[in-house]
DOTITI-692486 format. One line per 3 residues: number of its first residue (from 1); their letters; for each residue x, y, z of C-alpha. Coordinates in steps of 0.1 Angstrom, whole numbers. Example, Ala and Ser with C-alpha at 12.3 -4.5 7.8 and 13.67 -1.06 7.14 Angstrom:
REM DOTITI-692486
1) AS) 123,-45,78 | 137,-11,71 $
END
This chain:
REM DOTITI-692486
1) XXX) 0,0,0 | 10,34,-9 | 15,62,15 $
4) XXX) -9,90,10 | 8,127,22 | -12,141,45 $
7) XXX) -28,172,37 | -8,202,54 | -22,213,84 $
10) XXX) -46,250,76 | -30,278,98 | -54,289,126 $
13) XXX) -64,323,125 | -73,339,158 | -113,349,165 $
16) XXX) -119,386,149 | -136,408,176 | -166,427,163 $
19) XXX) -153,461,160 | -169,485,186 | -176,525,176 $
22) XXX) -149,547,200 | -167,560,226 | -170,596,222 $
25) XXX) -162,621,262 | -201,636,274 | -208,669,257 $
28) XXX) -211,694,281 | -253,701,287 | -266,736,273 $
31) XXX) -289,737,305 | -276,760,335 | -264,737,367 $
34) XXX) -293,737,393 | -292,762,420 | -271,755,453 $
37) XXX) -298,754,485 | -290,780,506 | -291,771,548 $
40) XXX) -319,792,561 | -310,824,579 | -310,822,617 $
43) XXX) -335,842,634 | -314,878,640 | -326,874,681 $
46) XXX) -311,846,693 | -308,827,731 | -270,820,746 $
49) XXX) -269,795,769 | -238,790,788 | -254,782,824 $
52) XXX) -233,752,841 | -272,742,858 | -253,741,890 $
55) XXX) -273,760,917 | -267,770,955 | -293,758,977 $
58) XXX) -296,785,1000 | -300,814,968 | -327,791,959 $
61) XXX) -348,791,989 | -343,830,988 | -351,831,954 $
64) XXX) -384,851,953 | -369,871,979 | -339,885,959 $
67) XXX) -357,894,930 | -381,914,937 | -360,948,935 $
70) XXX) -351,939,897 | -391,930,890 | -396,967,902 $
73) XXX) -369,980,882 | -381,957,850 | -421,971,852 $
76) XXX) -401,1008,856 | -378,999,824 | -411,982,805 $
79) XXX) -427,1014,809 | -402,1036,795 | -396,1004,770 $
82) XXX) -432,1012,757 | -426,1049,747 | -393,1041,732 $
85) XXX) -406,1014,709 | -437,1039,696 | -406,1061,691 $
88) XXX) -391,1035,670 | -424,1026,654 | -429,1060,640 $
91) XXX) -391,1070,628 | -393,1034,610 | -427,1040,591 $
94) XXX) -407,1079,581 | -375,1064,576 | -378,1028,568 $
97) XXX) -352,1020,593 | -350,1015,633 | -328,1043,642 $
100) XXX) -292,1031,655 | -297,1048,690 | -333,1035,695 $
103) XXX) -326,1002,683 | -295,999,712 | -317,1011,739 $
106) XXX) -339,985,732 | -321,958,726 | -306,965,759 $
109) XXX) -341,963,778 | -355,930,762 | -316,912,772 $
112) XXX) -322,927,809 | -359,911,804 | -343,877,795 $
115) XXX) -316,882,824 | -344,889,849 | -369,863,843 $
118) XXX) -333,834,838 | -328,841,873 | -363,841,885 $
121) XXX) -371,806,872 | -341,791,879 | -325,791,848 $
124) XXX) -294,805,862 | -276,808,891 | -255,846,893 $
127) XXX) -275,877,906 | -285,895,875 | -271,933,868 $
130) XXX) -296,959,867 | -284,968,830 | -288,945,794 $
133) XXX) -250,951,784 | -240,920,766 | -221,890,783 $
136) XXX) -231,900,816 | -248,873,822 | -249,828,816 $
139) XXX) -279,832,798 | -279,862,770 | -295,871,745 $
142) XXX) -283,882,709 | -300,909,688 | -287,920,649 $
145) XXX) -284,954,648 | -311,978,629 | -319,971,593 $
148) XXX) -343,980,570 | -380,973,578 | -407,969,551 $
151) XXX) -431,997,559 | -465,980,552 | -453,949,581 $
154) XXX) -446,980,603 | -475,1002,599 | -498,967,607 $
157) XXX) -473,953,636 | -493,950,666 | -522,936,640 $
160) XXX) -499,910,624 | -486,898,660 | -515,890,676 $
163) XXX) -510,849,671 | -477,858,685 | -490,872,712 $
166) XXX) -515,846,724 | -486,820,716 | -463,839,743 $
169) XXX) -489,839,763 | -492,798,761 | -456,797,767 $
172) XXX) -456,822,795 | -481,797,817 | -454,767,806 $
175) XXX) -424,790,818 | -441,797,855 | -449,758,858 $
178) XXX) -413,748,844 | -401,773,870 | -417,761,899 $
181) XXX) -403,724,894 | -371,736,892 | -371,753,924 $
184) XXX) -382,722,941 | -356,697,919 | -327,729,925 $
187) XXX) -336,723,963 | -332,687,963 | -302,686,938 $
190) XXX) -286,717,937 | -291,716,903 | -313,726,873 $
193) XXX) -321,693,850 | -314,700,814 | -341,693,796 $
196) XXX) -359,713,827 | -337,746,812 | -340,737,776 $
199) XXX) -377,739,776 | -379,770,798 | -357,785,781 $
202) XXX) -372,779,747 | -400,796,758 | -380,826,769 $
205) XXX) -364,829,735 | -400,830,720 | -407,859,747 $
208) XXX) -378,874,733 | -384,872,694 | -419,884,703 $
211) XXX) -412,909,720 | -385,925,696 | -410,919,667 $
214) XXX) -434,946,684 | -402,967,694 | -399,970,661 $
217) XXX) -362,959,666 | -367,935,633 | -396,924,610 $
220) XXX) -387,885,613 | -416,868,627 | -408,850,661 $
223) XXX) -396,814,651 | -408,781,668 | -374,766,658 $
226) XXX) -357,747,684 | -323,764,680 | -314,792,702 $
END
């Protein structure tokens, strides 16, 4: 038998890959990038806390002793307070603007408020000054200086404020009780509880806010906000 070559062997050609487009870089979009969100402005009366809630036991059982000469001195200022903001109320609607004068004097009376009714309540623990200079006292208060008012807000102020009003009232009643407590827990522990001071001192920001809304010390409504 004869030998048959073999046929030679077909080289092997490797798999062809489907051939893919290049991928072409984005194109920048025509339409404008959306607007950053912008944190909300902070109320321009705000609280400071910077009580330690430590309280001496024997100031405490004196408590409603020692301050009645600053709640005479506090209806005195409040009555003054009164003709100063109708002062300010007037110059605003002429002007459009608290005048810089006005606007310290009163922002010095509601702080002196704040440092009168922190001690009263047992918010605090010092023997308030009988003046609202700032950082005179663990719990303060801080107030923006003037700035322009719209004049159809300040014309209808006292109208506008109203819910405001029944709302401090609310938180007034809340205050007194929260106050109360205290003195007895301050008695037992020599101390304030926190959440005790959070809550009445939430209310005494609100007493604040509303009351430099009708002072005409700024048109931003008071805020229920939980910051200080």
């Amino acid at each position: 038998m004869s030998d048959v070559p073999a046929a030679p062997d077909e080289p092997t050609q490797p798999p062809v890959e489907p051939h893919e487009p290049p991928v072409e870089p984005p194109q920048p979009s025509d339409e404008p990038p959306p607007p950053s969100v912008e944190p909300p402005r902070r109320h321009p009366i705000r609280l400071v806390d910077n009580d330690d809630l430590r309280r001496q036991r024997l100031k405490v059982l004196a408590r409603w002793i020692l301050v009645w000469p600053h709640l005479i001195w506090l209806a005195l200022y409040a009555t003054v307070a009164m003709v100063m903001g109708l002062v300010n109320w007037v110059m605003t609607l002429i002007k459009g603007r608290p005048p810089e004068r006005v606007h310290r004097w009163l922002v010095r009376f509601v702080r002196y408020s704040i440092y009168v009714y922190a001690y009263l309540y047992l918010f605090a623990n010092p023997y308030p000054p009988f003046h609202g200079e700032p950082g005179s006292y663990p719990i303060d208060i801080e107030i923006e200086g003037p700035e322009p008012q719209r004049r159809l807000i300040t014309a209808f102020r006292i109208i506008i404020a109203i819910p405001a009003l029944i709302l401090n009232w609310v938180f007034g009643q809340v205050v007194q009780i929260v106050g109360l407590l205290a003195w007895f827990v301050a008695l037992a522990l020599g101390r304030t509880p926190r959440g005790m001071e959070n809550l009445g001192l939430y209310c005494l920001r609100y007493q604040a806010q509303t009351w430099g809304y009708l002072l005409i010390l700024t048109d931003r409504y008071p805020s229920l906000a939980a910051e200080t």
